[in-house]
DRENMIVO-288744 format. One record per residue (C-alpha): residue number from 1; x, y, z; residue in three letters. Coordinates in Angstrom, 2 decimals, m for minus. Layout:
N
pt pos=NUM, X=X, Y=Y, Z=Z, code=ALA
...
// end
This chain:
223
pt pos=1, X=49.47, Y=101.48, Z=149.08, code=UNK
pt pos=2, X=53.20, Y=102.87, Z=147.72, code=UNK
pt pos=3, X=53.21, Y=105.25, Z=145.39, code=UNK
pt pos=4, X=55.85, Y=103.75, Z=143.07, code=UNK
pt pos=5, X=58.05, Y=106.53, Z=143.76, code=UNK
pt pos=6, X=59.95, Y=105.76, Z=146.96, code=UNK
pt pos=7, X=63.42, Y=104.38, Z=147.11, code=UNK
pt pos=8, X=62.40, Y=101.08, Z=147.27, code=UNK
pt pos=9, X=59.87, Y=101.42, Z=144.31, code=UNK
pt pos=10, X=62.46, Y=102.57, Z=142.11, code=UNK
pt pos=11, X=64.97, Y=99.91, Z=143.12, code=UNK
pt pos=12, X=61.86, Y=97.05, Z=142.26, code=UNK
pt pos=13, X=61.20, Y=98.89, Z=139.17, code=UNK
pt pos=14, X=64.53, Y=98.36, Z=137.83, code=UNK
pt pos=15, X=65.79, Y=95.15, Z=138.98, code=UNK
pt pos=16, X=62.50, Y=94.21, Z=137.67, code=UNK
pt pos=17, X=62.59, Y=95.58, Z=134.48, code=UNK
pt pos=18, X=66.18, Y=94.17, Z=133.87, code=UNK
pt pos=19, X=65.77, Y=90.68, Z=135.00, code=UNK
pt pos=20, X=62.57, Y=90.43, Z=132.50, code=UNK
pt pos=21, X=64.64, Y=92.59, Z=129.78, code=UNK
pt pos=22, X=67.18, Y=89.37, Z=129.73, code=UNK
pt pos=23, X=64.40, Y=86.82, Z=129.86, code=UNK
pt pos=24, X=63.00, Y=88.44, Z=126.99, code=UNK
pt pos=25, X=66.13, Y=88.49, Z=124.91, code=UNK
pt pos=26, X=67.40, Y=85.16, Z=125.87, code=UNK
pt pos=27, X=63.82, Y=83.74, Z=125.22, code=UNK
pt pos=28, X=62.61, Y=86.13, Z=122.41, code=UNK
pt pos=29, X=65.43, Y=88.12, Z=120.83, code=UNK
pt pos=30, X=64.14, Y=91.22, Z=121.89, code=UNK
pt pos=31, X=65.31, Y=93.98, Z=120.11, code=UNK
pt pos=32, X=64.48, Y=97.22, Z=119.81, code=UNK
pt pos=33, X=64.85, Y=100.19, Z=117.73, code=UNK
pt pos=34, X=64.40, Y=104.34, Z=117.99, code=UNK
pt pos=35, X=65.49, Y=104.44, Z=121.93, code=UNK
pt pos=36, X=66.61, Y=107.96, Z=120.94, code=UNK
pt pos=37, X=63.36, Y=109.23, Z=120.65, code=UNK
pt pos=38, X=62.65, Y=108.57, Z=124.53, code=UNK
pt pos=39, X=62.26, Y=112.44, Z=125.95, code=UNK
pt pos=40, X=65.36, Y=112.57, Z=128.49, code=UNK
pt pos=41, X=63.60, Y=114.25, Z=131.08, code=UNK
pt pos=42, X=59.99, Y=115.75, Z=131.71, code=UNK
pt pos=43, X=56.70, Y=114.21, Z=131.10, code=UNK
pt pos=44, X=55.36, Y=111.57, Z=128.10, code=UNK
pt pos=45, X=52.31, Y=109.34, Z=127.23, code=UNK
pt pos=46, X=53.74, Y=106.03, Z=126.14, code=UNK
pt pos=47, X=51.29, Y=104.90, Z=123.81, code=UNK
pt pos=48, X=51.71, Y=101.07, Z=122.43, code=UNK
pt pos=49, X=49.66, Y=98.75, Z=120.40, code=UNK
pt pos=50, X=48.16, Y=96.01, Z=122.41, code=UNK
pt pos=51, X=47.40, Y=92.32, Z=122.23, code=UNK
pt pos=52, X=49.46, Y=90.08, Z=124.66, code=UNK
pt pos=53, X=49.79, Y=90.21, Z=128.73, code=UNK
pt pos=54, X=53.35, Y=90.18, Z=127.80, code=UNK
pt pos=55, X=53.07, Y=93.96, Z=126.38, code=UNK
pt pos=56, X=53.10, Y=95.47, Z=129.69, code=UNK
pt pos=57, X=56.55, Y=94.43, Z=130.65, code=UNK
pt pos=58, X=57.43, Y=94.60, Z=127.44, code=UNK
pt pos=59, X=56.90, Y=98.29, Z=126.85, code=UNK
pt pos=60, X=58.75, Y=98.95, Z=130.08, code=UNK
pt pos=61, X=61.87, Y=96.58, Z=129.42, code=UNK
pt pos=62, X=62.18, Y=98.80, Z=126.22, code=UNK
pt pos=63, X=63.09, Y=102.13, Z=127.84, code=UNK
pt pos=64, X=66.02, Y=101.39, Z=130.08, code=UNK
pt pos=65, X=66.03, Y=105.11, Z=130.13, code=UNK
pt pos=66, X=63.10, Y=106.53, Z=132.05, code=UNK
pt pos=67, X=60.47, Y=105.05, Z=134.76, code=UNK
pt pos=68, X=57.07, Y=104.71, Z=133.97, code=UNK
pt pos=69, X=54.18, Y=103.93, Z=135.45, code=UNK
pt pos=70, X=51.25, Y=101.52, Z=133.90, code=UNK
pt pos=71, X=47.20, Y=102.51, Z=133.91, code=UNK
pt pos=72, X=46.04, Y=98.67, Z=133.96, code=UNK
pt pos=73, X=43.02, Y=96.75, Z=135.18, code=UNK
pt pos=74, X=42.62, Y=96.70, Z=138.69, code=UNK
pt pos=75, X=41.74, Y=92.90, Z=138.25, code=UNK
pt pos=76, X=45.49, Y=92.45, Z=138.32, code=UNK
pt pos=77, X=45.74, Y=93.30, Z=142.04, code=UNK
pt pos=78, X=43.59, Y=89.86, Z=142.83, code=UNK
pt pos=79, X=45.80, Y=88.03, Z=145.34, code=UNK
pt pos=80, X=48.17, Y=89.55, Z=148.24, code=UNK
pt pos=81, X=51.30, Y=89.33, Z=145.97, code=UNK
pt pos=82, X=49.76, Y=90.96, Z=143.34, code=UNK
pt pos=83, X=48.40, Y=93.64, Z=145.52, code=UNK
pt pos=84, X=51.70, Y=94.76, Z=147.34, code=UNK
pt pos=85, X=54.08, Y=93.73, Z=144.04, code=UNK
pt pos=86, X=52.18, Y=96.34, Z=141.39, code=UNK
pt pos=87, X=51.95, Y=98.93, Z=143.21, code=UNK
pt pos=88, X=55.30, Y=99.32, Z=144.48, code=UNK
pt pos=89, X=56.21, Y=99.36, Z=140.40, code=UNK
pt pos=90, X=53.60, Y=101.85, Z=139.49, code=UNK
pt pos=91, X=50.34, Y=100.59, Z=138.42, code=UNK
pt pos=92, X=47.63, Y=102.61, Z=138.45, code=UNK
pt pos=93, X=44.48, Y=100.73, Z=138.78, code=UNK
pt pos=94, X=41.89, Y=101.12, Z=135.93, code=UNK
pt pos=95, X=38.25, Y=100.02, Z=136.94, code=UNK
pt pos=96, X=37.30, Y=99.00, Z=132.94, code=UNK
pt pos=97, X=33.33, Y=98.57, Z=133.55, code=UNK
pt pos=98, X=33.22, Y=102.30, Z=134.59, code=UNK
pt pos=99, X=34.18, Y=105.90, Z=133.62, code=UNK
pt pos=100, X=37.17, Y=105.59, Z=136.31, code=UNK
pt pos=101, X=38.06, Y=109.22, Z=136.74, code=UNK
pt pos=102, X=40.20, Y=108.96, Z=139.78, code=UNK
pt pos=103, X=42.91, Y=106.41, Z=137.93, code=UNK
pt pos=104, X=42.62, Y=109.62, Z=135.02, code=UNK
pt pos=105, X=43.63, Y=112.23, Z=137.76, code=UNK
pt pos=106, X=46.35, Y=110.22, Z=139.21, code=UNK
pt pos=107, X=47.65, Y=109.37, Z=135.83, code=UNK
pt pos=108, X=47.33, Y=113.35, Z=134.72, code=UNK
pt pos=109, X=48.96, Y=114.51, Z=138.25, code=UNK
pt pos=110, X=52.07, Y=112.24, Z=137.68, code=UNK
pt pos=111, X=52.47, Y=113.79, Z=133.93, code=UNK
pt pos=112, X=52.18, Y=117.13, Z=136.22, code=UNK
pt pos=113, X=55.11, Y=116.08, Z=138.19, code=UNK
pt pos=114, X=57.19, Y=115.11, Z=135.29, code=UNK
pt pos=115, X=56.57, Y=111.34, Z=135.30, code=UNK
pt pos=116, X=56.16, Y=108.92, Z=131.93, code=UNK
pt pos=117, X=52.96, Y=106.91, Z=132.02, code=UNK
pt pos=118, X=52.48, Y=104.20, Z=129.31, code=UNK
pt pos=119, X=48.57, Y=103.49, Z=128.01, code=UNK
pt pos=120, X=46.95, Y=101.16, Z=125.71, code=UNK
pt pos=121, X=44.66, Y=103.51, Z=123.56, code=UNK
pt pos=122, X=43.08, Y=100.50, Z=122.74, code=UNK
pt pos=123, X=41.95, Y=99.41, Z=125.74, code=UNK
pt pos=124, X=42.05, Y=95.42, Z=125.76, code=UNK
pt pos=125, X=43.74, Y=93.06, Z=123.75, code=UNK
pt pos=126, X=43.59, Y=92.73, Z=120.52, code=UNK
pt pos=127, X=42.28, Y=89.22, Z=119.48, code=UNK
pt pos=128, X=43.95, Y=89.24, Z=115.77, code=UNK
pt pos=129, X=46.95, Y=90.54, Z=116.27, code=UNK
pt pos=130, X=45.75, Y=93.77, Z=114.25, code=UNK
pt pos=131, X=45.61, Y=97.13, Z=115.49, code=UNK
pt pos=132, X=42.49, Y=98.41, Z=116.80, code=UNK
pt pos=133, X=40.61, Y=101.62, Z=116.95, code=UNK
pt pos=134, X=41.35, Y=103.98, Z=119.83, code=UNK
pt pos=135, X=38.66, Y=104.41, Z=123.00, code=UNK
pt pos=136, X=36.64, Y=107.41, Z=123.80, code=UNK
pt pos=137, X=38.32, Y=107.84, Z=127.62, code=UNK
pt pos=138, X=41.90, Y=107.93, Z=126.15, code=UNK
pt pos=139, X=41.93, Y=110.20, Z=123.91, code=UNK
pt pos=140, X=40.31, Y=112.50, Z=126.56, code=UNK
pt pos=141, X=43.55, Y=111.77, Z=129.01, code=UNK
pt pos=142, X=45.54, Y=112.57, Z=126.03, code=UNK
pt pos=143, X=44.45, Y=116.13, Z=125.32, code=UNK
pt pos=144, X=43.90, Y=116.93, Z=129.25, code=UNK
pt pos=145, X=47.75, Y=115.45, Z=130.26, code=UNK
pt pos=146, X=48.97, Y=118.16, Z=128.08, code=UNK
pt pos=147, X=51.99, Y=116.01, Z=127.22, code=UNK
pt pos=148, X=54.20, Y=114.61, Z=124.74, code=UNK
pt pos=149, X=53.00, Y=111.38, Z=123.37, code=UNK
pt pos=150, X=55.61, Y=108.80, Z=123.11, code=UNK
pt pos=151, X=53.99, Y=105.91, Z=120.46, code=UNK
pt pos=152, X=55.16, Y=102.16, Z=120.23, code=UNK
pt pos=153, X=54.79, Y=99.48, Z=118.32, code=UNK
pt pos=154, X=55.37, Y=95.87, Z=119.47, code=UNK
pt pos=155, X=55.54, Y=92.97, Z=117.03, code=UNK
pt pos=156, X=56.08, Y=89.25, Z=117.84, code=UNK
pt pos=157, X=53.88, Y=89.62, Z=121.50, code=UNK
pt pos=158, X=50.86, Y=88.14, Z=119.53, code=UNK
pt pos=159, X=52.73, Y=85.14, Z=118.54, code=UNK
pt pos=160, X=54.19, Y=84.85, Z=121.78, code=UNK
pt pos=161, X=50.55, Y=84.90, Z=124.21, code=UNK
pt pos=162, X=48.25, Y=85.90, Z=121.81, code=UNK
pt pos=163, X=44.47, Y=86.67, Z=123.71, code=UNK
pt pos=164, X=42.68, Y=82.99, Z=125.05, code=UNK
pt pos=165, X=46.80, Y=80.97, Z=125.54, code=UNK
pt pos=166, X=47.68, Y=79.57, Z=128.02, code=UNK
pt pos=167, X=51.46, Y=79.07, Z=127.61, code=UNK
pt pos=168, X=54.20, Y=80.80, Z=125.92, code=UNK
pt pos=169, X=54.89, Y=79.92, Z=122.22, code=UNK
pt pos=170, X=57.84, Y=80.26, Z=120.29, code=UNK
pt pos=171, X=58.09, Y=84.09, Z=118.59, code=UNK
pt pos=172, X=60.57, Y=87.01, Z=118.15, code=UNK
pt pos=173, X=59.74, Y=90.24, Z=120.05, code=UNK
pt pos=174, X=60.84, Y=93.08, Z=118.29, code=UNK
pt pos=175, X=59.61, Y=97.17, Z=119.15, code=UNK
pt pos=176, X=59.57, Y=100.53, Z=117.15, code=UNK
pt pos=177, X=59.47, Y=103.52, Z=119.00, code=UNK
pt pos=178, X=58.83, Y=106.67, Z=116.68, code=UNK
pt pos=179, X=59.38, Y=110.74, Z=117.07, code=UNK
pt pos=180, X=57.23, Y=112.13, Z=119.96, code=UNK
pt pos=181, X=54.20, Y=113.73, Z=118.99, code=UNK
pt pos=182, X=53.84, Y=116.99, Z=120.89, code=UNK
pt pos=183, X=50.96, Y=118.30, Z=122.98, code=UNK
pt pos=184, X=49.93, Y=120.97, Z=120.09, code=UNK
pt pos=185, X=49.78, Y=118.60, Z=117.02, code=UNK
pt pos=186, X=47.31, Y=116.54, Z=119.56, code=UNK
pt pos=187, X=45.08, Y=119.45, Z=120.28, code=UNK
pt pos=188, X=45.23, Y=120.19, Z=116.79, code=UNK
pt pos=189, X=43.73, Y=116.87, Z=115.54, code=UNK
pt pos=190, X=40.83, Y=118.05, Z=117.74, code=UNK
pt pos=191, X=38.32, Y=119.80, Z=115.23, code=UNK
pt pos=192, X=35.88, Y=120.66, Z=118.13, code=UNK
pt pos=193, X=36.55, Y=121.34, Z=121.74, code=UNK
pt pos=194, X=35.72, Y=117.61, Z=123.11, code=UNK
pt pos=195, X=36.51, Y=115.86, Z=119.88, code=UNK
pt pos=196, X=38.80, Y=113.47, Z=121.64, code=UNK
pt pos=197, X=38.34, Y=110.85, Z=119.30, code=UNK
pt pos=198, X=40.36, Y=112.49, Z=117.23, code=UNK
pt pos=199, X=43.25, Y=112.83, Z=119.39, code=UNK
pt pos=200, X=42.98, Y=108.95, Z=119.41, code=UNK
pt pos=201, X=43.34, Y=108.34, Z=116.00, code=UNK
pt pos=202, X=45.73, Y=110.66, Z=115.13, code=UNK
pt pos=203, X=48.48, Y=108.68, Z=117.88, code=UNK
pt pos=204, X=46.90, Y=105.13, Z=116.49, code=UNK
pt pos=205, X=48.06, Y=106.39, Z=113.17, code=UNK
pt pos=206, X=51.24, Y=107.08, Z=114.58, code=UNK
pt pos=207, X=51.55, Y=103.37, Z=116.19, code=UNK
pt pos=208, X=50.18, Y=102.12, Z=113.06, code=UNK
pt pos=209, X=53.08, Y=104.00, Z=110.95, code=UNK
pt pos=210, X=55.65, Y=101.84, Z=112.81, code=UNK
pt pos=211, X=54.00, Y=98.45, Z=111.65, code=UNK
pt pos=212, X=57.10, Y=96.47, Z=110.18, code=UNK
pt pos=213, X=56.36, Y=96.35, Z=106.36, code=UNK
pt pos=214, X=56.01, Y=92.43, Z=105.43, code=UNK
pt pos=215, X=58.33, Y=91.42, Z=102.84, code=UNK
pt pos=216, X=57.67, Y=91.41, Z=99.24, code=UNK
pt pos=217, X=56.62, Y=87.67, Z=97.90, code=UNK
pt pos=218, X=58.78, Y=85.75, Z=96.64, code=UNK
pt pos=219, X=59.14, Y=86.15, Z=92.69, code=UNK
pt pos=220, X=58.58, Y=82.45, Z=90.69, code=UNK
pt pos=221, X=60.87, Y=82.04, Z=88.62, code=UNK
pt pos=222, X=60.52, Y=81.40, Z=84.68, code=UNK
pt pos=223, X=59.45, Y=77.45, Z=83.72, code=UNK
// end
C-alpha cells in the first residue's frame, strides 16, 4: 500500500485535486475565502464541518497550496479501484466501530514529519445540515498531534448530497477558512489532563464562527 508521498502520489494528488476543483466551480461556483490563513509550510489539523461525501474533495480542492492527507472510513477502500486509487492520494483508513489507534499514530507521525491532515471532528455526516458536537477520539488526536489546527467551514455541500441522496442536486459550494488556532490555545481549553472534549469544542466553535450569517428578512413595507 503507497504511502501518498511518492512521486507518483503527489502527481495523483494534484491532477486530482484540480480536475475536481473545475468540476466543482463549473458545476457549483465554488468559491472560497481566507486561503491566506493556510500555514505555508510545517504541520496543521484541517478541521471542517461535515455532512456530504462531497466534503472530502471539497476540503482538499480548497487549498491549492499544501497536500493533505484524509483520516476516512476504511469502508471506502471496498473494490480494487478504490483500494489502489485512495491510498496513492493519502487516505488513512479509520476503522469507525473501534478505538482505531493505529490510523491515530499514522495520522500523528505524518503531523511529525510536517504533513497537513484534514479530520471531521464530527465524525459522520451530519443529517440536518447543522453542525454537530465534536467526538471523544478527536479531540484526543488534537491535543497529542501537537499542531496547528486549521478550521473550515463548508456551506452549500448539504444541498448538494445531503446524507440518504442519491444524485447530485442543484447548490452553490462556498468555504471559509479562519486564523489557525495554535497548539497552546488547544491545550489550554483542556481544564484537566485528558479533558479532550474540550479541545473538541473549542475548534467546533471555531468552525461554527465561520457559519455564513443568513440575511436579515425582508422588511414589509407600509399598507
Amino acid at each position: 500500500m503507497s504511502s501518498g508521498d511518492t512521486l507518483f502520489d503527489r502527481f495523483l494528488f494534484r491532477l486530482s485535486r484540480r480536475v475536481i476543483r473545475w468540476g466543482l466551480q463549473l458545476k457549483y461556483h465554488f468559491h472560497v475565502e481566507g486561503e491566506e490563513n493556510v500555514p505555508a509550510d510545517g504541520p496543521f489539523l484541517l478541521a471542517s464541518n461535515h455532512c456530504s461525501y462531497l466534503d472530502p474533495p471539497i476540503c482538499a480542492c480548497a487549498i491549492m497550496s499544501r497536500q493533505i492527507a484524509f483520516m476516512g472510513r476504511d469502508t471506502l477502500l471496498s473494490n480494487p479501484i478504490a483500494r489502489w486509487y485512495f491510498p496513492h492520494i493519502g487516505l488513512i483508513p479509520l476503522d469507525r466501530t473501534r478505538g482505531d489507534l493505529g490510523a491515530l499514530r499514522t495520522a500523528i507521525g505524518l503531523l511529525k514529519a510536517g504533513k497537513g491532515v484534514c479530520l471531521f471532528p464530527e465524525g459522520t455526516r451530519s443529517p440536518d445540515g447543522k453542525l454537530q458536537p465534536a467526538k471523544g477520539g478527536i479531540g484526543f488526536l488534537i491535543a497529542r498531534g501537537n499542531a496547528p489546527v486549521l478550521p473550515m467551514h463548508i456551506s452549500g455541500s448539504f444541498d448538494a448530497l445531503p446524507k440518504g441522496a442519491s444524485k447530485l442536486r442543484p447548490a452553490r459550494i462556498s468555504v471559509r477558512i479562519g486564523p489557525v488556532i495554535p497548539p497552546d490555545a488547544l491545550l489550554a481549553s483542556m481544564t484537566a489532563r485528558n479533558d479532550f472534549d474540550s479541545v473538541g469544542r473549542l475548534v467546533m466553535s471555531r468552525i461554527a464562527a465561520l457559519v455564513p450569517a443568513l440575511p436579515p428578512p425582508p422588511q414589509q413595507l407600509p399598507p
